[in-house]
ROKEBA-719920 format. One line per field, with one value per residue (C-alpha): chain; x negated, y negated, z negated; residue number from 0. Coordinates in Angstrom, 3 decimals. Example, Ala and Ser with C-alpha at 12.3 -4.5 7.8 and 13.67 -1.06 7.14 Angstrom:
# residues 2
cadena	c(A A)
c1	c(-12.300 -13.670)
c2	c(4.500 1.060)
c3	c(-7.800 -7.140)
num	c(0 1)
This chain:
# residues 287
cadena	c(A A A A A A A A A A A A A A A A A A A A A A A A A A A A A A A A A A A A A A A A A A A A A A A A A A A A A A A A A A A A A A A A A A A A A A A A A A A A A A A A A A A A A A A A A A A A A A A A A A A A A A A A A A A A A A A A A A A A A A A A A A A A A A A A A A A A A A A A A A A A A A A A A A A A A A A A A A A A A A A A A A A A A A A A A A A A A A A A A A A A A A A A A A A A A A A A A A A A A A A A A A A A A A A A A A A A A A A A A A A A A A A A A A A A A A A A A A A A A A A A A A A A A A A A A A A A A A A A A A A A A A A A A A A A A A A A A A A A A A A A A A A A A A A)
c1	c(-17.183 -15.011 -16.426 -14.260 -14.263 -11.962 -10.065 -7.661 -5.098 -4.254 -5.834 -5.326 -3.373 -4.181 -7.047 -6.752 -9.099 -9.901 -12.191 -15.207 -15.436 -18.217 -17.793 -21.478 -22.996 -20.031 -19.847 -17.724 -15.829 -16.497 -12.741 -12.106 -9.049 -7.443 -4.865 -2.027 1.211 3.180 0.546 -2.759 -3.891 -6.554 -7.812 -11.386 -13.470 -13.395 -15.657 -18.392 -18.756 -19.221 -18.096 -15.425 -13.594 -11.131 -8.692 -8.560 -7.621 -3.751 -2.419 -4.643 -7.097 -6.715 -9.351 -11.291 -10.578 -13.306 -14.523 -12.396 -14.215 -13.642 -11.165 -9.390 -9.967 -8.900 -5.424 -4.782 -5.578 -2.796 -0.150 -0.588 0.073 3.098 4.560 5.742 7.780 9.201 9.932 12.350 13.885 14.671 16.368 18.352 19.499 20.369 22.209 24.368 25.202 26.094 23.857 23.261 19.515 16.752 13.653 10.638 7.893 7.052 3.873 2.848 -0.042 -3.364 -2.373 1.500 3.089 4.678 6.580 7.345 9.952 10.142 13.113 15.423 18.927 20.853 22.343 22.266 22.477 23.690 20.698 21.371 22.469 19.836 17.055 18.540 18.530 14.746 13.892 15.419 14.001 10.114 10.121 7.931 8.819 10.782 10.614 12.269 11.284 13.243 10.839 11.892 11.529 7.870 6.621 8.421 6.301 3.283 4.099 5.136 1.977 2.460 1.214 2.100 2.841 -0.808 -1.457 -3.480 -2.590 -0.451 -2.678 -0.462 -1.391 -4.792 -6.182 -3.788 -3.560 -0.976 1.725 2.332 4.988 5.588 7.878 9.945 7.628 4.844 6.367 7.473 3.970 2.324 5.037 6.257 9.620 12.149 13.881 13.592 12.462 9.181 8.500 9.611 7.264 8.475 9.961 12.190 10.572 8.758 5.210 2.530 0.240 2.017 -0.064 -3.384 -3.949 -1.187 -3.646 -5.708 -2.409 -1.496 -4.792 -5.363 -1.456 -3.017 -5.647 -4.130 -1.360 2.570 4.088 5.888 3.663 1.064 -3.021 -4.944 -8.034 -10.391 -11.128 -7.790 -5.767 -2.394 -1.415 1.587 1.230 3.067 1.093 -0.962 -3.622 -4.554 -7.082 -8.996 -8.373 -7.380 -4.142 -2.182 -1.309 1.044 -0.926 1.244 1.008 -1.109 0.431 -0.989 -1.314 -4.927 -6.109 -8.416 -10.605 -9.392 -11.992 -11.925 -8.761 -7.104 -3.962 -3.240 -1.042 -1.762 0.080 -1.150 -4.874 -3.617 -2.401 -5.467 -7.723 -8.717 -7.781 -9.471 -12.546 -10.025 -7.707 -10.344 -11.457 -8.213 -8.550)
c2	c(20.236 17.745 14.782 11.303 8.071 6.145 3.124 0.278 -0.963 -4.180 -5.191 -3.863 -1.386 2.674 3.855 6.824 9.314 9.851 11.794 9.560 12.054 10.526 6.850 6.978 4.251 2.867 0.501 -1.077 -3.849 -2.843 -2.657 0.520 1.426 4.902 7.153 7.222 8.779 5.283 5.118 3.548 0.910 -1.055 -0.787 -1.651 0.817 1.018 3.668 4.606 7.844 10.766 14.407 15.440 18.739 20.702 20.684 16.443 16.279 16.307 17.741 17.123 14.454 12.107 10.208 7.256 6.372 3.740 0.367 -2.830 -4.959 -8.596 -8.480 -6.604 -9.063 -11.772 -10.186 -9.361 -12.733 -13.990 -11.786 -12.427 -15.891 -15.454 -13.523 -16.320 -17.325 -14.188 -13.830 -16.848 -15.769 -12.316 -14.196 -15.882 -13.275 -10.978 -14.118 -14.707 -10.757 -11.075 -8.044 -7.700 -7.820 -10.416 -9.743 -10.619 -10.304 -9.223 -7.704 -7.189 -4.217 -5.542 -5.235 -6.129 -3.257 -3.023 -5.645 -4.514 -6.310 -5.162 -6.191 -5.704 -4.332 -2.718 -0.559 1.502 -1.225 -0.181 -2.918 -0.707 -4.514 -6.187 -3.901 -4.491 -8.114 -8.016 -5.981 -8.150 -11.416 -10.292 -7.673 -4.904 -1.878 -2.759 -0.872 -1.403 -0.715 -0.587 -1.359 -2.226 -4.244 -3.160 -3.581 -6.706 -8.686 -7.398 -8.785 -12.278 -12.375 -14.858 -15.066 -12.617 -13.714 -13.188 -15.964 -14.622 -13.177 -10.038 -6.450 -5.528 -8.063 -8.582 -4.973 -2.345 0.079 2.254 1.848 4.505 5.898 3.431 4.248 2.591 5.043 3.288 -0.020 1.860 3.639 -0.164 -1.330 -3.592 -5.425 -3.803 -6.643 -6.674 -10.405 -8.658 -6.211 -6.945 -8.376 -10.628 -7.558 -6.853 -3.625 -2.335 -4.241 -2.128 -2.962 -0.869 2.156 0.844 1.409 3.917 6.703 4.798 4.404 7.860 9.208 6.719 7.172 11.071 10.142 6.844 7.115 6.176 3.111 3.693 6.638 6.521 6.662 6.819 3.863 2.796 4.833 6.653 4.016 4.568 1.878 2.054 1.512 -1.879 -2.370 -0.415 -2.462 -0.026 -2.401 -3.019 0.178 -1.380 -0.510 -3.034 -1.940 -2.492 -2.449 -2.723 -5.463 -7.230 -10.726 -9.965 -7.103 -5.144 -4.762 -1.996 0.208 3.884 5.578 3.874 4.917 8.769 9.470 12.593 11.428 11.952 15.356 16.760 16.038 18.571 21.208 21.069 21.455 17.834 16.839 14.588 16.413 17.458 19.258 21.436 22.210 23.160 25.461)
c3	c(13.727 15.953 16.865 16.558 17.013 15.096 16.507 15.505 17.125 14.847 11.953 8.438 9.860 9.599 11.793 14.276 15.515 19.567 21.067 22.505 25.834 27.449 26.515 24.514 22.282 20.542 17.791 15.194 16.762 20.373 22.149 24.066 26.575 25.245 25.830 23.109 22.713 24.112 27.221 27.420 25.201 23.795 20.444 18.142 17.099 13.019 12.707 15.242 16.398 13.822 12.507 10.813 9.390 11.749 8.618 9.289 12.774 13.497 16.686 19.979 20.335 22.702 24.722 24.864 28.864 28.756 26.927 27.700 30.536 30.556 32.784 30.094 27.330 29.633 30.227 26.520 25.299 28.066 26.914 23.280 24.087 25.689 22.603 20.556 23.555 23.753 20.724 21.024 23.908 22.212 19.629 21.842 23.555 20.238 18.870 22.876 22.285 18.696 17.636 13.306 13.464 12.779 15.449 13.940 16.199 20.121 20.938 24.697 25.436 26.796 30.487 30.036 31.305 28.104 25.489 21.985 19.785 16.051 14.356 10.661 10.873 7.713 9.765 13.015 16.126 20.020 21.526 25.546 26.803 24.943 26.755 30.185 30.056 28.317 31.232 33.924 32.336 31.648 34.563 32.242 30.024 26.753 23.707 20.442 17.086 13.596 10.787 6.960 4.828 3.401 7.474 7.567 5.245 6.110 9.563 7.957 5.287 2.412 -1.114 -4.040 -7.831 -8.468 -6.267 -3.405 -0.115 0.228 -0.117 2.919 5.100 3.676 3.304 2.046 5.533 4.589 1.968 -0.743 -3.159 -6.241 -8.993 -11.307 -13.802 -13.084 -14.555 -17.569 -18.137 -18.220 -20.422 -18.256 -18.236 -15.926 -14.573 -10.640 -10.449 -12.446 -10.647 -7.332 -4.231 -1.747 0.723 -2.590 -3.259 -6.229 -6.317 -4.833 -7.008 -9.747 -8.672 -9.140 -12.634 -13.501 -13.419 -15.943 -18.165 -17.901 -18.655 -21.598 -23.155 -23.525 -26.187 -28.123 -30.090 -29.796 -30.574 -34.198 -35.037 -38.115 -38.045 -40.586 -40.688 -43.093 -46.555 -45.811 -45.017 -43.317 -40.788 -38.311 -34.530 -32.994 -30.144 -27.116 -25.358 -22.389 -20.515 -23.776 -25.265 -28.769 -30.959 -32.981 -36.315 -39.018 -42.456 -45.505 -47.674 -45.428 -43.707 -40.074 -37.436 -37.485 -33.654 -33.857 -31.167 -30.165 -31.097 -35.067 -35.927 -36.507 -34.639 -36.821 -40.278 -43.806 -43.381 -40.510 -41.764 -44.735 -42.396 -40.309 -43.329 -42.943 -46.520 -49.230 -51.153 -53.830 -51.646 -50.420 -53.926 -55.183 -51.896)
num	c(0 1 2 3 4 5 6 7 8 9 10 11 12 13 14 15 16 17 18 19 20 21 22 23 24 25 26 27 28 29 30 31 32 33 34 35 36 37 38 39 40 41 42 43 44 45 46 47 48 49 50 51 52 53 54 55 56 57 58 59 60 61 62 63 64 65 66 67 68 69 70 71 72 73 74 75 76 77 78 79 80 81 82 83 84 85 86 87 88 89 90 91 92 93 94 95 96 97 98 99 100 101 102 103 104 105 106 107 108 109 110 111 112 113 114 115 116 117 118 119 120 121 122 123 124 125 126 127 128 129 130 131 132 133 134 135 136 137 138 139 140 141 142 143 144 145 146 147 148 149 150 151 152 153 154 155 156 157 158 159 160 161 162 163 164 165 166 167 168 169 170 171 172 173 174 175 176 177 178 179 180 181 182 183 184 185 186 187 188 189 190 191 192 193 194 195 196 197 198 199 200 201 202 203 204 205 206 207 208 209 210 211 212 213 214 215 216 217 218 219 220 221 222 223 224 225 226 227 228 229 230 231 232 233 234 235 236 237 238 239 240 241 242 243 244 245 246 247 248 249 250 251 252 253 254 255 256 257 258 259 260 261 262 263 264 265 266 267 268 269 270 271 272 273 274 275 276 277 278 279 280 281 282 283 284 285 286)
């Protein structure tokens, strides 16, 4: 089996596999120099050296050139903290040439021969000016990169309804598909402002438990349906409580809802117990 070395280029962001060559003895947070698709940059190692099945590798591995020297680390920390000023200066620049996008962040590589802005736009923008005057001012390679609105906020960070810091800025590496199913298999009210995080798309948290709510909707009964409880009582269901795994039922005659466990209550009905051969004592006599 292939032998990789995974690596990080930011942090909470997704983790790529290089092959180690003959860069030996790496460890987790050691900073190597590699060789990526965009030219050579410096990343952290996030997972040391180790084996892994052909069937995970995508494409050709590239290399780890060498680890970062100080020199290295020197230079990066310099061009990080000329970003934010960058940053305003691309701003001013896309505002002078009346471009419709919002930059949100500039990001030199360790050695500076390259400055990436990633910026917002609804729709397509023509930014050909906007390069050649980046280019003239900071006298490196520009790039540009669309992002949305997912990327956006994970650049930003902030605080979710919950109350604590974003999973995408805090440890969520890669975002996945969330449905407007998954609201509707927790029961949860539709309305956008529910649902919604602060990019304005469906909360990702959504897809946490909706394998436990599918899997548990299989074995409890519907909403509206009738079970059959205690000494053959028949009670109909108001109420699902997934987390607990409890049912809220309907008891006639009685003044309040029964909450009950799962696995003490029958989700077939009086009639179905008949058809099944489940009957009363007498029933099966008469059989």
């Amino acid at each position: 089996m292939p032998k990789v070395v995974g690596v990080r280029f930011q942090p909470v962001t997704k983790i790529y596999f290089f092959d180690p060559n003959s860069v030996t003895d790496l460890q987790i947070e050691d900073r190597v120099i590699v060789e990526t698709s965009r030219g050579t940059e410096m990343g952290v190692v996030s997972q040391p050296p180790h084996e892994v099945p052909p069937n995970e590798i995508k494409g050709k591995l590239k290399k780890v050139i060498r680890r970062a020297t100080p020199v290295d680390l020197v230079d990066a920390v310099s061009y990080q903290s000329q970003e934010e000023e960058a940053l305003e200066k691309c701003e001013g620049l896309v505002k002078e040439l009346g471009l419709p996008m919002k930059v949100i962040q500039a990001e030199y590589s360790f050695d500076g021969s390259r400055l990436l802005f990633s910026f917002i736009a609804e729709q397509r923008v023509d930014f050909r000016d906007l390069v050649k005057e980046l280019t003239r001012t900071f006298k490196t390679r520009v790039e540009m990169k669309q992002v949305g609105a997912r990327d956006e906020t994970k650049i930003l960070d902030g605080y979710g309804r919950c109350g604590r810091r974003l999973c995408c800025s805090s440890w969520l590496t890669e975002f996945h598909s969330v449905s407007i199913k998954m609201a509707k298999n927790q029961s949860l009210p539709l309305a956008p402002s529910e649902i919604s995080g602060l990019c304005g798309r469906l909360l990702c948290c959504l897809a946490y438990e909706n394998d436990l709510y599918v899997d548990m909707k299989k074995i409890m009964p519907k909403v509206g349906s009738q079970v059959t409880i205690e000494a053959g009582v028949v009670a109909t269901v108001r109420g699902l409580n997934i987390i607990s795994e409890t049912v809220l039922l309907e008891v006639e005659g009685r003044d309040s809802y029964l909450e009950l466990s799962v696995s003490d209550i029958n989700k077939e009905t009086p009639g179905e117990q008949k058809q099944n051969g489940r009957g009363s004592k007498s029933s099966k006599k008469n059989n």
